[in-house]
C-alpha positions as CSV (number, residue, x, y, z in Angstrom):
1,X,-0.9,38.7,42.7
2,X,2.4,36.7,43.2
3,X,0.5,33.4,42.3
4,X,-0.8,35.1,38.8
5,X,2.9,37.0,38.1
6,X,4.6,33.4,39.1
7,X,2.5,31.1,37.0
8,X,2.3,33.4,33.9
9,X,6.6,33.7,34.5
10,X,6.3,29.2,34.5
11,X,3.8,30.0,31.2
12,X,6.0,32.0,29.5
13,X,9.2,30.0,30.2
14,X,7.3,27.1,29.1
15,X,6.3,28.1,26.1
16,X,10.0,28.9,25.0
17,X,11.3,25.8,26.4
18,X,8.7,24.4,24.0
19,X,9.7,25.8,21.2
20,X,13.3,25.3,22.0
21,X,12.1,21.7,21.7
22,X,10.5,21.8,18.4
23,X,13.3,23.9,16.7
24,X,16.2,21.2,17.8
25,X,13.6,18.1,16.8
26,X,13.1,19.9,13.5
27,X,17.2,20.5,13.0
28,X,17.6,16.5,13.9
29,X,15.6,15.5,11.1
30,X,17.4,18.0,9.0
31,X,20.4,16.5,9.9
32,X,19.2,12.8,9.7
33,X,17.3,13.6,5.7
34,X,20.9,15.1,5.2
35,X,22.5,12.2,6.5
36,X,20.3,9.8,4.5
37,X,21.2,11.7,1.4
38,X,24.5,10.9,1.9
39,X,24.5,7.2,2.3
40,X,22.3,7.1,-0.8
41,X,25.2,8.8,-3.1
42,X,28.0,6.7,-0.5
43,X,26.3,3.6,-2.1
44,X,24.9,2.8,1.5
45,X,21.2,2.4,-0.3
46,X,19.9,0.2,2.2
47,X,20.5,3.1,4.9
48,X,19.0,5.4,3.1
49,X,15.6,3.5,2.7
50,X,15.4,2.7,6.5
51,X,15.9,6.3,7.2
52,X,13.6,8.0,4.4
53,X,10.9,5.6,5.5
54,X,11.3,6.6,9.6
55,X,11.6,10.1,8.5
56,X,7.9,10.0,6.3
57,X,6.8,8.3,9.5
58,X,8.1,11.1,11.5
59,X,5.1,13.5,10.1
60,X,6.8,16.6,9.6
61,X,5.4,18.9,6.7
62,X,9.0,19.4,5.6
63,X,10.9,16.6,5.5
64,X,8.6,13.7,5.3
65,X,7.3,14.7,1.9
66,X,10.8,15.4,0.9
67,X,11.6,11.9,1.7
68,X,8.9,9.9,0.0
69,X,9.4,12.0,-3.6
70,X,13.3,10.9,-2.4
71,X,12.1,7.4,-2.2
72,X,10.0,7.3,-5.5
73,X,12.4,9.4,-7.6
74,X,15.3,7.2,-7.2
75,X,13.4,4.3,-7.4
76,X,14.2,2.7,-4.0
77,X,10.9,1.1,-3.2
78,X,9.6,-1.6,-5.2
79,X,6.2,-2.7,-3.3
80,X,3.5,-0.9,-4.5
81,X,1.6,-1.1,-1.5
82,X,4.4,0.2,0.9
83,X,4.7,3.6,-1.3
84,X,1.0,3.5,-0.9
85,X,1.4,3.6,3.1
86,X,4.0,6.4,2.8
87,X,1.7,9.0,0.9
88,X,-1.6,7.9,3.5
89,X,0.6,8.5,6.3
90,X,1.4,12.1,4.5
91,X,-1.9,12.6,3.8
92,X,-4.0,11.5,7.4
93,X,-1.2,11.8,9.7
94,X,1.0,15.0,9.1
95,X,-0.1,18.6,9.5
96,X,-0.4,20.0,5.9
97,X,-1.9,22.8,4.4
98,X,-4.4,21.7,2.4
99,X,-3.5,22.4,-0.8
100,X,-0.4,20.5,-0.5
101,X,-2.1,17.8,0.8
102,X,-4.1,18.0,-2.6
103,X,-1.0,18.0,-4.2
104,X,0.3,14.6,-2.6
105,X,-3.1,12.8,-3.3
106,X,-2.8,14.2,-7.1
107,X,1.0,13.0,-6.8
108,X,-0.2,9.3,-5.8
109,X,-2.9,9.4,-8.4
110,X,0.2,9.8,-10.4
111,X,2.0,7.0,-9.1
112,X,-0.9,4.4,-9.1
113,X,-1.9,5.5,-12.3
114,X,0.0,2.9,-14.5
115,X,-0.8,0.3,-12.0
116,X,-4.3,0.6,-10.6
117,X,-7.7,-0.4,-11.8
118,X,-10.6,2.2,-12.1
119,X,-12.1,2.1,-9.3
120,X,-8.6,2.3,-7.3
121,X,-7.4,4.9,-8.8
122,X,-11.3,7.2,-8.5
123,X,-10.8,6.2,-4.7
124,X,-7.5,7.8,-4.5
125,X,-8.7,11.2,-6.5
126,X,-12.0,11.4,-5.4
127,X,-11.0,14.1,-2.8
128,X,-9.4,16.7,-5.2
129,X,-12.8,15.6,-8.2
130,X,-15.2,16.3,-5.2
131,X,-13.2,19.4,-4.2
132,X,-12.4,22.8,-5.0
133,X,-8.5,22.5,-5.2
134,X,-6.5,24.2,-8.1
135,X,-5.4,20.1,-8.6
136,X,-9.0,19.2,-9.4
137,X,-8.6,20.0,-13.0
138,X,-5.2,18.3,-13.3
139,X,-6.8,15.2,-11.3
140,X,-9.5,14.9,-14.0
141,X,-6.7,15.2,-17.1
142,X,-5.1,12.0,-15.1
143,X,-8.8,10.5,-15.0
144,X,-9.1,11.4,-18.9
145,X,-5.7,10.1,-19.8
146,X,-6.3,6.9,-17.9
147,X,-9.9,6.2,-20.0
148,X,-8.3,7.0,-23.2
149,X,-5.2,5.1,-22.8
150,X,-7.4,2.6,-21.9
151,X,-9.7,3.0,-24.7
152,X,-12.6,4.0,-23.5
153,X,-13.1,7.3,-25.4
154,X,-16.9,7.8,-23.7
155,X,-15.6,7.8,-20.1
156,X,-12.5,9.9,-21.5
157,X,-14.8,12.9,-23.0
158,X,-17.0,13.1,-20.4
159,X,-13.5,14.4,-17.8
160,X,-12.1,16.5,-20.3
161,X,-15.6,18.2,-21.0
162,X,-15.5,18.3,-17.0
163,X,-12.2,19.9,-17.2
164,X,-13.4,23.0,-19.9
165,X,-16.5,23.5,-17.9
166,X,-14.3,24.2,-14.7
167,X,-13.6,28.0,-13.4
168,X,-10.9,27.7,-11.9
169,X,-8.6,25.1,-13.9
170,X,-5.6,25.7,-15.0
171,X,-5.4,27.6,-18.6
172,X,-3.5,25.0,-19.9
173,X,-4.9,22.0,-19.1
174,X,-8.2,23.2,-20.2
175,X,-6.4,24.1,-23.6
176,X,-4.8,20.2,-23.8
177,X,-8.4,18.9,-22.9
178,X,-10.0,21.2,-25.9
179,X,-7.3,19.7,-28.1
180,X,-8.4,16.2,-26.9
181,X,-12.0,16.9,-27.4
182,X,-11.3,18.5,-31.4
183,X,-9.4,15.3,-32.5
């Protein structure tokens, strides 16, 4: 009885010790995305890369998304392929709900958009066309856009037919792919 009460008195303690632990690791990357902000607007850009790039490789839920969007909104990273890196590390390596991981691979589809052949950018949204997620009509409005700007109407018609035919899409997106389809 003294073995049980003692190792379930080590059990709890541990467990608080743990979660001591993950509540101070999460407040040091507060701190250093915080920090990183600051040498961004100090004119310390250089800084502020190194750190936004260690924080997405830190794999929190929080802060590393926070970071990349950080990253690609103020422009600070030029190689396609590194940004590219950043979002797969989001996507395979850190604990997300799943519709937020939708969202990032909709949010790279995005990205590579401009810059990415057909077949690329399919690869990258395949998981949200193949899927169920409330980003699977916006992914096929991307795929749509991309055919049309690209003038290949066919291709183009067939998403945003896709897109009107979906339950659960969003209301306006299926109106904008009607609109598409009447003119």
């Amino acid at each position: 009885i003294i073995l049980t009460i003692t190792i379930g008195i080590f059990l709890i303690f541990g467990f608080y010790l743990y979660k001591i632990y993950q509540n101070n690791q999460k407040e040091l990357l507060s701190n250093k995305y915080n920090t990183a902000i600051i040498n961004y607007y100090n004119t310390d850009k250089t800084k502020a890369v190194i750190s936004m790039k260690e924080i997405v490789k830190d794999r929190d839920a929080t802060y590393s998304p926070l970071a990349l969007y950080f990253l690609i909104d103020n422009n600070l990273l030029i190689n396609q392929t590194e940004v590219n890196e950043l979002f797969d590390i989001l996507i395979n390596n850190t604990s997300l709900e799943l519709e937020i991981k939708n969202l990032i691979i909709y949010k790279k589809g995005l990205f590579n958009a401009d810059l990415s052949n057909e077949n690329e950018l399919l690869d990258i949204l395949k998981p949200l066309i193949n899927s169920k997620s409330i980003w699977e009509g916006h992914a096929l409005y991307l795929l749509a856009e991309y055919f049309f700007s690209k003038n290949e109407k066919q291709k183009s018609k067939e998403f945003f037919v896709k897109i009107i035919e979906l339950e659960n899409s969003n209301q306006q997106i299926k109106k904008k792919a009607q609109k598409r389809l009447n003119r």
